[in-house]
N, C-alpha and C positions, 0 to 999 in steps of 0.2 A: 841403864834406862829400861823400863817394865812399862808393858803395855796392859792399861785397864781392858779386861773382858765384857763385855756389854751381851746381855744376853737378853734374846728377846723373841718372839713367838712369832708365825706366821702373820698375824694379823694385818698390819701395818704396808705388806708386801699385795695383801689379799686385798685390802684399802683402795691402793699405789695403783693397782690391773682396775677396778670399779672405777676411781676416778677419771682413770685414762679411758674407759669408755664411757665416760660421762662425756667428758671432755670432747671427744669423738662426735657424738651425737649431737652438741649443744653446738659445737664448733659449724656440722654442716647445714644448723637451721641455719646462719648467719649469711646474707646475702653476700654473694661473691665478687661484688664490689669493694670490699673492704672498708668500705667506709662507715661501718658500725660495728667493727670488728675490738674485739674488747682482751685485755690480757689474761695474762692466767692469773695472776693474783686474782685482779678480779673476780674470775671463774669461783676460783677457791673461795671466795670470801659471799658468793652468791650459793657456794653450797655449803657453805658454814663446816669448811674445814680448811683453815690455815693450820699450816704447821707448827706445832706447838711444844713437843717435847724431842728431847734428840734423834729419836728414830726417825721419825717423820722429814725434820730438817733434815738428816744425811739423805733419806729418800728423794725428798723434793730437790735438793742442791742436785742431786744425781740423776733426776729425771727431767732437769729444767736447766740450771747454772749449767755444768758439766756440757750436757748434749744442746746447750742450744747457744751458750756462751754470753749469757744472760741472764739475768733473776728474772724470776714468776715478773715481776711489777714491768719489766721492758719485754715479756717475752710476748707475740702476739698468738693467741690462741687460734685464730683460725690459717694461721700458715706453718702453723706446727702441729693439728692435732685434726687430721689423720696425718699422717709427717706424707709429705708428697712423695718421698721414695717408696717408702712400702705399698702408697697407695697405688702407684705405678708399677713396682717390680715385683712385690710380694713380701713374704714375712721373711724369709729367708738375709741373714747378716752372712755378706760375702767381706771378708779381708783376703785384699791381693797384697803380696810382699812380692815384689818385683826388683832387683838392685839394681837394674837400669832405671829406676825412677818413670813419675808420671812423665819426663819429659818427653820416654820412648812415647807413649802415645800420641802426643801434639805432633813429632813428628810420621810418624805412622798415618796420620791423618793428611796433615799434611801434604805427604808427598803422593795420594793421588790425585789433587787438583793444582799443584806448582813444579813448576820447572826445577830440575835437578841438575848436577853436573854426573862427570861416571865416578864419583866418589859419593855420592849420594847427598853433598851438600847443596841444602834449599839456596839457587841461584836465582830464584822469577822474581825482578823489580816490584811487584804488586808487594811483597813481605817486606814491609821496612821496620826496623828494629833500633832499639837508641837513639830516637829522635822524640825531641818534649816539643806537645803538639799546644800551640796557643791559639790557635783561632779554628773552626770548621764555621764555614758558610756553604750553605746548600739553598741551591735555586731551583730553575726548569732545566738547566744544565748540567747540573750532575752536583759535585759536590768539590768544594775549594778547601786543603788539608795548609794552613798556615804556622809552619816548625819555630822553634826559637830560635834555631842559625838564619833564618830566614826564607829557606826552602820553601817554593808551593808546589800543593801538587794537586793533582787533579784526575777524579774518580767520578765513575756513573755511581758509585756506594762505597760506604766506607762505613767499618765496624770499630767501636769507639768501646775500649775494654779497661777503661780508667774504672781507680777503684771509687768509693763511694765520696771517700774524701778529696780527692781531686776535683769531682764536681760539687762537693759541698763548698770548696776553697772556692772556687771560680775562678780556678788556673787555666781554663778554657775558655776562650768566648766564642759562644753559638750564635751563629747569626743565619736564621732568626731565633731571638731565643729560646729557649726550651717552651714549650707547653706548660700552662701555669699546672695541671696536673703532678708534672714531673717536679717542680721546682716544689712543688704543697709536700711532696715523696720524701724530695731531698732534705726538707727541713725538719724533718720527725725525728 
């Protein structure tokens, strides 16, 4: 098996930095609502450069597919360009390789606002873990957590860390229900 040589000049790379600060710029006119927020295809096609021969396509799959897990046409320009991390931490790309995994961290956090035993495992009733949650009702009273064994529980607050699809299913019912803002969110 032989791999074709593809050989090709800066240019395209010199393009790739231009348009990303095109990008950049055109992104923060866009009011921070989001609600006139436009894709990067779009973008592209508003600066009359789609990608069009295979440099470009490998570029853009790598600056768009690859890093945002999406093509240009689903990717949203203005919550990717200035990308929120850099524009918060800086330019600098940190990789941690830790083999205790990210889990070390959650618990690291963790344990200084929850009850531990002297082995260090997370003991505080507030952590419940492996239960499928099918109702939250929230009133002036705090908030009603209703499981699918049947369990309720009952909290001043409760953090609700379902993935996107769980409340797109409507495996949860909120009572009251969502804000129609959120449900407009959910259905994009």
């Amino acid at each position: 098996m032989g791999f074709t040589t593809v050989r090709w000049s800066r240019k395209p790379l010199m393009l790739l930095k231009l348009s990303m600060s095109l990008r950049g710029k055109f992104s923060k006119g866009l009011p921070a609502s989001g609600r006139e927020d436009i894709s990067v295809l779009t973008f592209q096609r508003l600066q009359n450069h789609v990608p069009s021969d295979p440099v470009d396509m490998i570029l853009d799959y790598y600056s768009n597919d690859n890093e945002f897990a999406e093509p240009p046409r689903l990717t949203s320009l203005q919550n990717t360009v200035p990308l929120p991390t850099f524009a918060n931490f800086g330019d600098d790309v940190e990789f941690v390789c830790d083999q205790r995994g990210y889990e070390s961290v959650v618990y690291h956090v963790a344990h200084q606002f929850l009850k531990t035993d002297n082995n260090g495992t997370i003991v505080d009733p507030r952590l419940l873990l492996n239960k499928v949650v099918r109702k939250i009702s929230q009133s002036r009273r705090g908030v009603t957590v209703t499981t699918e064994d049947g369990s309720v529980y009952e909290a001043d607050y409760v953090m609700v860390s379902v993935s996107i699809g769980v409340l797109q299913t409507k495996l949860i019912d909120f009572v009251p229900d969502l804000p129609n803002w959120k449900i407009m969110a959910l259905s994009v």
